[in-house]
C-alpha positions as CSV (number, residue, x, y, z in Angstrom):
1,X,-4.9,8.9,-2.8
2,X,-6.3,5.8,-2.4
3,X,-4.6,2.4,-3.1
4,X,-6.1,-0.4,-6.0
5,X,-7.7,-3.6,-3.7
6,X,-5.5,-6.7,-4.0
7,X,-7.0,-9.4,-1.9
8,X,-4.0,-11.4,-2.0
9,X,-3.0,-9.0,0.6
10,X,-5.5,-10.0,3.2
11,X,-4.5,-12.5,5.4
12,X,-1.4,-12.4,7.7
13,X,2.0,-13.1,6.0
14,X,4.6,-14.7,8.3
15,X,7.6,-13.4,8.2
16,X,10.7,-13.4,10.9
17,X,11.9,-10.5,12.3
18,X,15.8,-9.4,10.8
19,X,16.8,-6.9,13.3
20,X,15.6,-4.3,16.7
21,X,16.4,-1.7,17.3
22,X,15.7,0.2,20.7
23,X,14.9,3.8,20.3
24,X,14.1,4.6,23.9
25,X,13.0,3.0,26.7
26,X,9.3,2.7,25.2
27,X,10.0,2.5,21.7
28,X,12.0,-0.4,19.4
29,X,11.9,-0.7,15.7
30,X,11.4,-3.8,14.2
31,X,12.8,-4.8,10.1
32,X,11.1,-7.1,8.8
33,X,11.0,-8.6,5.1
34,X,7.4,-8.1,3.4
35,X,7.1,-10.0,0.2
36,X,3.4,-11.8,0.3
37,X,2.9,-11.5,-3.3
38,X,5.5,-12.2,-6.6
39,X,5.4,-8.4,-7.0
40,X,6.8,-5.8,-5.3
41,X,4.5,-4.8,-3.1
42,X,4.6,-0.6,-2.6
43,X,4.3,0.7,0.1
44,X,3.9,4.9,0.5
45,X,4.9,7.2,3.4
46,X,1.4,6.9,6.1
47,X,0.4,4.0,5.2
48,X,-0.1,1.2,7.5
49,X,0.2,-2.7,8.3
50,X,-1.6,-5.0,10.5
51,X,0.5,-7.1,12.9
52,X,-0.3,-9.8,14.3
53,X,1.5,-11.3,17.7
54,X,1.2,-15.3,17.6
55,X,-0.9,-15.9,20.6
56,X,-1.9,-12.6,21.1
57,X,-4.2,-10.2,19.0
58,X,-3.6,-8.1,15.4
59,X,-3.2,-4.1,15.5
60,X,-2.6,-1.5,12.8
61,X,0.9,0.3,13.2
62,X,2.6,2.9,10.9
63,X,5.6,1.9,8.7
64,X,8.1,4.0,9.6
65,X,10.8,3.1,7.1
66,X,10.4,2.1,3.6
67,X,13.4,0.2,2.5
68,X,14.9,-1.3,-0.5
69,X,14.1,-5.4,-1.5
70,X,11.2,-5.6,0.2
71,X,12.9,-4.3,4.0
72,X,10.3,-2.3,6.0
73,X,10.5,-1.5,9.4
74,X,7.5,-1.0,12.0
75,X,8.6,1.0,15.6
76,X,6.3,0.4,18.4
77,X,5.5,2.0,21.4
78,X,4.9,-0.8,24.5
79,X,1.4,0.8,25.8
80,X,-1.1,-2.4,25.8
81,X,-0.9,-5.8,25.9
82,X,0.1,-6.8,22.4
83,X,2.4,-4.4,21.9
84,X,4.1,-5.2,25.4
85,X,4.4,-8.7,24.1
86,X,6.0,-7.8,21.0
87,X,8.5,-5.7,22.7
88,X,9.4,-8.9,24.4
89,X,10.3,-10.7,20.6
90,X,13.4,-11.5,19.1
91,X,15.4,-11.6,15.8
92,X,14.1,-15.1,14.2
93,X,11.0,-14.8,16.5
94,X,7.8,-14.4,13.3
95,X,4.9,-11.8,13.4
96,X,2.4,-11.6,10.8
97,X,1.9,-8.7,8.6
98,X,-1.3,-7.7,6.3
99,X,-1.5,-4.7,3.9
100,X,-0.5,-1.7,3.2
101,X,-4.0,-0.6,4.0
102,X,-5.2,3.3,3.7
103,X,-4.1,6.7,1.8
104,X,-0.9,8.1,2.2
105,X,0.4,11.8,2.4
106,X,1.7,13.4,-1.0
107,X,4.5,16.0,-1.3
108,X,3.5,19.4,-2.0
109,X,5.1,22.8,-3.0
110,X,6.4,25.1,-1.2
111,X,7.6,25.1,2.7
112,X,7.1,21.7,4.6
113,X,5.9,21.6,8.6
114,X,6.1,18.3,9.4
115,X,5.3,17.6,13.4
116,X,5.3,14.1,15.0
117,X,4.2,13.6,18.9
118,X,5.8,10.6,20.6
119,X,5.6,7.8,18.6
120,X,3.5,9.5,15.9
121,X,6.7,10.9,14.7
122,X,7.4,7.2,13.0
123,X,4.0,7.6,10.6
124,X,5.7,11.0,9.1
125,X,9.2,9.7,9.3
126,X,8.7,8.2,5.6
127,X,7.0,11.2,3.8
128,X,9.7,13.5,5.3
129,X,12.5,11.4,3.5
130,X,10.0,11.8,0.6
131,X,10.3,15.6,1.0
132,X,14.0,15.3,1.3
133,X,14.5,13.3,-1.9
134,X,12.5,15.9,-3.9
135,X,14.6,18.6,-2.6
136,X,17.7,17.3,-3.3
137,X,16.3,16.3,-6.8
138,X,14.3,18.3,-7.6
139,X,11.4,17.4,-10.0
140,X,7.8,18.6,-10.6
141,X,7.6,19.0,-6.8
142,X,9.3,22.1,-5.3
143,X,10.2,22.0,-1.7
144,X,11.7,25.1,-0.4
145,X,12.1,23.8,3.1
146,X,11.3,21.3,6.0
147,X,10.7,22.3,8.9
148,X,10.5,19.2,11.2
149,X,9.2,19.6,15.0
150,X,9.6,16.6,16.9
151,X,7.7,16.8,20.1
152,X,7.4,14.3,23.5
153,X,6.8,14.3,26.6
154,X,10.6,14.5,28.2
155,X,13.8,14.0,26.5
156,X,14.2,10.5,27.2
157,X,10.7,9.9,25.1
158,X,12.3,11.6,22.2
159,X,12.7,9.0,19.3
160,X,14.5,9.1,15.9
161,X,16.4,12.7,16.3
162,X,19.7,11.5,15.2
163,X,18.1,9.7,12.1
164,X,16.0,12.9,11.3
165,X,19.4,15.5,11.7
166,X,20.5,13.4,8.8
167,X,17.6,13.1,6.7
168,X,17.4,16.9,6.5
169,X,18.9,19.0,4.1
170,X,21.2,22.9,4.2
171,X,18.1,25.6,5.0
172,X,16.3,22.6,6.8
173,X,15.3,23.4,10.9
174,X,14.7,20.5,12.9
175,X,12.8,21.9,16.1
176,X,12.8,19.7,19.5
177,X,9.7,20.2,21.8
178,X,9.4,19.0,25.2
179,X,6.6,18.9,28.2
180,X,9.0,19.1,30.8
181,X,11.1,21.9,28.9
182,X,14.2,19.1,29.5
183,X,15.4,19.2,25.9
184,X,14.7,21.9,23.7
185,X,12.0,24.1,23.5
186,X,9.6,23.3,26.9
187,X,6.2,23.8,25.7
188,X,4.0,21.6,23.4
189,X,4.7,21.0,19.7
190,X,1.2,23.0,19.0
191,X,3.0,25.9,20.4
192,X,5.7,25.4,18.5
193,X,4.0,25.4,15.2
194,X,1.8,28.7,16.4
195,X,5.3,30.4,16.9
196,X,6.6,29.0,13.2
197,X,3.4,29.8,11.2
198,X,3.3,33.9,12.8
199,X,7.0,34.0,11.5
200,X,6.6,32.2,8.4
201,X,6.6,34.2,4.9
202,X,5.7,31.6,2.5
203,X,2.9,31.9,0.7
204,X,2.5,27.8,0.1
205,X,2.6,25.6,3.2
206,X,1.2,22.3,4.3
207,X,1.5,20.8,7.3
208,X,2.0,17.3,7.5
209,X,1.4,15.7,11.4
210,X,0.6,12.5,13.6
211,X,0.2,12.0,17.2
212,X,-2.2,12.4,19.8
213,X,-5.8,13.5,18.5
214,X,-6.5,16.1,20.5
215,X,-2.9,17.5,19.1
216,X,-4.5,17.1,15.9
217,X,-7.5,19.4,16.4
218,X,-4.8,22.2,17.7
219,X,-3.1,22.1,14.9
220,X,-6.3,21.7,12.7
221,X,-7.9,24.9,14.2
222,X,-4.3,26.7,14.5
223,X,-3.7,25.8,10.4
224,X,-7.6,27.0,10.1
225,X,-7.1,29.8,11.8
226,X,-3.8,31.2,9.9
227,X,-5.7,31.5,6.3
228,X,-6.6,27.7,6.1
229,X,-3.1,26.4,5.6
230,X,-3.3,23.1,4.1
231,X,-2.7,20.1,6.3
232,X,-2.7,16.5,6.1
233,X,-3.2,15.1,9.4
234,X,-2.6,11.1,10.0
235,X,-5.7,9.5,12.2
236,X,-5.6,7.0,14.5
237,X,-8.6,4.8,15.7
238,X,-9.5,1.6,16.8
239,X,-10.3,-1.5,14.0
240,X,-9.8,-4.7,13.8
241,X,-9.9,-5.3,10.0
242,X,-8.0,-2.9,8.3
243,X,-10.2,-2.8,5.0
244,X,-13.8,-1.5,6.3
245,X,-15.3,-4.6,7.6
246,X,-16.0,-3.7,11.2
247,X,-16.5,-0.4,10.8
248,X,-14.8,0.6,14.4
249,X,-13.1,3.6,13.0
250,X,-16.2,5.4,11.5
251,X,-15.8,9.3,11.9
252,X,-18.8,10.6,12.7
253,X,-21.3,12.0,11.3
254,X,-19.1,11.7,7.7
255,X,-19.8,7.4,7.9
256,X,-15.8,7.6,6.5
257,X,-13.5,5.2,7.7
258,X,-9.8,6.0,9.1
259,X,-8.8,2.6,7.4
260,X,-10.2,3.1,4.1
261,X,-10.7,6.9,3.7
262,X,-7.8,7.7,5.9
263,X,-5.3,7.7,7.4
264,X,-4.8,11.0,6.0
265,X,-7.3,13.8,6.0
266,X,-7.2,16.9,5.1
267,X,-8.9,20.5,5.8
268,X,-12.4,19.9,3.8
269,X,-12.8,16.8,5.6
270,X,-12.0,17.3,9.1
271,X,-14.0,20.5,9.0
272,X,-17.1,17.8,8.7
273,X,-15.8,15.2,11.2
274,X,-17.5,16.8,14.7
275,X,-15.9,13.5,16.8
276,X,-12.5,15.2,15.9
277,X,-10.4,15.2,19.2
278,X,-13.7,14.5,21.3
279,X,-14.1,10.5,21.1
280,X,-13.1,6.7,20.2
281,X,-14.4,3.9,20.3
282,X,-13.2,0.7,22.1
283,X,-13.4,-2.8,20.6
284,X,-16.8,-3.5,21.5
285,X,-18.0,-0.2,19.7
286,X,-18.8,1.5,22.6
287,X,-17.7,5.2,22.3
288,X,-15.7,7.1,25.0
289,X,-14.4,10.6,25.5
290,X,-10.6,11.1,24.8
């Protein structure tokens, strides 16, 4: 689905930072409050923000919690410059937020697979609690179960497993996947999902997923190649708008953008997309192999 335009929402709202809250030692959580506008501005699970460091540059990150009077919180992984700077912020200090910007994933029937790899797992965080509610209360979505596999590379990467052990609900499985084999099952989070999906019964799945792109594509072509199971997968690319402007995050040779037509794609359009897991682009447009 895509969200209605609302240009009020296009230029950075300050706002100062309520609370962090360290993950791991590459990942903190940031709350925030996000009220640019007089209404309540809705934000829905895969969706993302732009942030922008004072003094530094502006990058789209996942909401990872959407909370009650206009509380959202924003976890970040310190791999560049601007995020490195913004893991060196503190409660008071202000960042600037723009948005929500893009699609978002949408509960389906039936049995739940919902992976996250490294810090991807805070862009599926929010449509897993989705999942959750509409088990517990049930309505005219039917989840059976959620199975959540939370992958990195070595336990100390992991992030939000406490949070998730509590999220989900009796019949639930929450399945830990690490490189090194140092917590849970050693192996990658692909693997995981092959073994799940040549067990699995149901006869209606979707699998839900961020992380690496090349991850992606395995669990694209794995999905693909167990009857088309439905997935919708969460994209990442480079831009610097956020609302189609610069056009960094064109998937070839569709012309779609990952900020407008995206985040979230699923099977009939990433069988089109032939840059899937191959290439990026950097700021300057230039492409490079991933």
């Amino acid at each position: 689905m895509k969200p209605p335009y609302d240009y009020r929402l296009n230029k950075p709202f300050l706002t100062p930072i309520i609370d962090i809250i360290k993950e791991n030692n590459r990942i903190k959580t940031f709350i925030i409050e996000y009220n640019p506008i007089f209404e309540p501005v809705k934000i829905n699970p895969g969706q993302f923000v732009m942030v922008w460091i004072p003094g530094s540059d502006e990058i789209p990150m996942s909401v990872s919690h959407i909370g009650k009077n206009s509380k959202i919180s924003i976890s970040v992984a310190n791999v560049g410059d601007t995020t490195h700077l913004m893991h060196q912020l503190k409660i008071g200090d202000k960042i600037g937020i723009r948005g929500p910007y893009g699609n978002w994933f949408t509960s389906q029937d039936g049995t739940a697979i919902v992976i996250g790899g490294g810090i991807g797992m805070a862009s599926v965080l929010s449509i897993i609690q989705d999942l959750s509610n509409h088990k517990k209360i049930p309505t005219d979505i039917k989840i059976d179960k959620i199975i959540c596999i939370n992958g990195a590379k070595t336990e100390t990467e992991l992030c939000f497993t406490e949070e998730l052990q509590k999220i989900l609900n009796e019949g639930d499985s929450l399945e830990i996947c690490t490189d090194d084999g140092s917590l849970g099952f050693k192996g990658f989070t692909t693997e995981k999902l092959k073994e799940i999906l040549d067990k699995e019964k149901s006869n209606a799945i979707t699998v839900y997923a961020c992380g690496p792109e090349k991850m992606l594509k395995t669990v694209f072509q794995i999905c693909e190649d167990h009857n088309k199971i439905s997935v919708q997968l969460s994209l990442e690319r480079m831009m610097r708008c956020g609302f189609g402007i610069c056009g960094l995050c064109a998937l070839e040779p569709t012309g779609l953008l990952v900020c407008q037509d995206g985040p979230i794609f699923t099977n009939e359009i990433l069988r089109e997309i032939t840059d899937f897991g191959k290439i990026h682009r950097d700021f300057s447009g230039k492409t490079y192999s991933i």
